[in-house]
C-alpha positions in Angstrom: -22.4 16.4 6.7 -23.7 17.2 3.7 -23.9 21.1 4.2 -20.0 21.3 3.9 -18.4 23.1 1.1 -15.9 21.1 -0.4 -12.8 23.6 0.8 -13.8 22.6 4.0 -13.9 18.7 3.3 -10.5 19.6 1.3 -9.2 20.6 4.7 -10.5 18.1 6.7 -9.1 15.6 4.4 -5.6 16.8 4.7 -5.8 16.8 8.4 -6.7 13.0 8.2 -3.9 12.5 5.6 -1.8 14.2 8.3 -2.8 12.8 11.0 -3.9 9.2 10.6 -0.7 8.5 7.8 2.2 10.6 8.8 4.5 10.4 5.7 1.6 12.1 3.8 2.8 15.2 6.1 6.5 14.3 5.1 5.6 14.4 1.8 3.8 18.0 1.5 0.7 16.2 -0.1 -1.9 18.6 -0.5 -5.5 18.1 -2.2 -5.7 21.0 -5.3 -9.5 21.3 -6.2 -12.4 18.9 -5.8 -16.1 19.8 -7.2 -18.0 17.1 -6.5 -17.2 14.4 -9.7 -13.2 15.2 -9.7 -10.4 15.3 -7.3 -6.7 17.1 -7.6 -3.7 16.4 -5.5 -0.1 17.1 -5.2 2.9 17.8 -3.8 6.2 19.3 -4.3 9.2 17.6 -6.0 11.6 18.6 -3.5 10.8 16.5 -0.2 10.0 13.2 -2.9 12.9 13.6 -5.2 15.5 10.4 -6.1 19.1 10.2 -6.8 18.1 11.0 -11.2 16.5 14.8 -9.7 13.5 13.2 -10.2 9.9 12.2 -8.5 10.7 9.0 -6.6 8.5 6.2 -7.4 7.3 5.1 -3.7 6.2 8.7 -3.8 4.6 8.7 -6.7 2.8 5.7 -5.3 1.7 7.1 -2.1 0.7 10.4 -4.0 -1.9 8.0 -6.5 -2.8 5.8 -3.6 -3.7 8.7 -1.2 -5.6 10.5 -4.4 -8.0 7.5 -4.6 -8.1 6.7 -1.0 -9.6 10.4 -0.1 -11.8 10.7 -3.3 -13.2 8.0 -1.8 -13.6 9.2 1.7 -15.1 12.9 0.2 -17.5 10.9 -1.8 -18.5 9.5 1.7 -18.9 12.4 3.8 -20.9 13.9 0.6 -23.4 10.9 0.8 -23.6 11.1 5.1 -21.8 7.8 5.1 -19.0 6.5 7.2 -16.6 3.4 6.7 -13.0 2.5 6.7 -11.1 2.4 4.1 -8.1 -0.1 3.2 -6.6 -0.1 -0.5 -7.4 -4.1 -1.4 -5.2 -4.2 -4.6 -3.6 -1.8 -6.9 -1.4 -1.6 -10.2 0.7 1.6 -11.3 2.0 2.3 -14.7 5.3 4.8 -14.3 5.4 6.1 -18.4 7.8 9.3 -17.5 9.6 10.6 -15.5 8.5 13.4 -12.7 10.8 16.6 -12.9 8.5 19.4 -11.8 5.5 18.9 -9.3 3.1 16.7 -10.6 -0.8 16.8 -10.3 -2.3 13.9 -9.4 -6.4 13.4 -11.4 -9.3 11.5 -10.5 -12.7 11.2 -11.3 -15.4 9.3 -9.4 -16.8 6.2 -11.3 -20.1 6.0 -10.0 -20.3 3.7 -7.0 -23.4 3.1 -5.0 -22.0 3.9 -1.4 -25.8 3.2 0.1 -24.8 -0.6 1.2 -22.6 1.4 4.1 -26.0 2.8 5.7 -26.8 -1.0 5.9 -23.6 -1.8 7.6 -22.3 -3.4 4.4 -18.9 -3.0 2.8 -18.4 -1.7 -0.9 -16.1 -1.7 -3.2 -14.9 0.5 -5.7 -12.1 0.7 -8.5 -10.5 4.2 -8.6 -8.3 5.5 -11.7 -5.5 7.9 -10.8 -3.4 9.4 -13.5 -0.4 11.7 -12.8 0.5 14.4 -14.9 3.3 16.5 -15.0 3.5 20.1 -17.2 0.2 18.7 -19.0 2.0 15.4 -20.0 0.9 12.0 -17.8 3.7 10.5 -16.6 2.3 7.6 -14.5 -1.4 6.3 -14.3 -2.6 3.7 -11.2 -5.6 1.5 -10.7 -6.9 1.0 -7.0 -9.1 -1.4 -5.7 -10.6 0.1 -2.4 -12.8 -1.2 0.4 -14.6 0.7 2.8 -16.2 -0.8 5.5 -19.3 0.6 7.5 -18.6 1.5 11.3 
């Protein structure tokens, strides 16, 4: 897999978002730009939006959780490598509030993914921060597992 262009991994991602966690679909989430060492994703306001007109914080959640989760899964179909991944632990920080659609950052920490050729698991903490009009409004801390199939 390592001939793919990363538009096409941006597409395949969002038809596994789609079709393996369905409000992902609900929610318009949409992966922005990936180049290798940094991921963008968002989606609109209007199908996550709470009684204050703003982002609601579930899906601000799901939008920092699914950010990690597939920057995770592009750095593995970059390497050849396959494994599940499950979100082990996480933490999110909301510092503002979400009243236009918000872009979702992450850049990869430099994990060794190798031990999934060996049928091993690995783990890997992702940082996620949220911005909105240039301003982060919400940053999150995941702690993900994949597991080699």
């Amino acid at each position: 897999m390592k001939d793919l262009n990363h538009q096409t991994l941006l597409e395949q991602l969002q038809q596994t978002w789609h079709q393996t966690i369905p409000v992902s679909e609900f929610m318009q989430i949409a992966p922005l730009a990936f180049d290798g060492d940094t991921f963008e994703v968002s989606a609109p306001l209007e199908p996550n939006i709470n009684l204050h007109n703003t982002m609601f914080a579930g899906s601000i959640y799901t939008l920092m959780t699914l950010t990690g989760w597939g920057m995770l899964w592009l750095q593995q179909k970059l390497a050849g490598l396959d494994g599940d991944i499950v979100l082990a632990d996480a933490n999110v920080r909301y510092i503002a509030p979400i009243d236009s659609q918000p872009i979702a950052k992450v850049k990869w920490p430099e994990c060794d993914l190798s031990k999934l050729a060996l049928g091993r698991r690995v783990k890997v903490r992702i940082e996620v921060e949220l911005y909105c009009k240039d301003k982060q409004c919400a940053s999150f801390s995941g702690l993900y597992v994949s597991k080699a199939k």
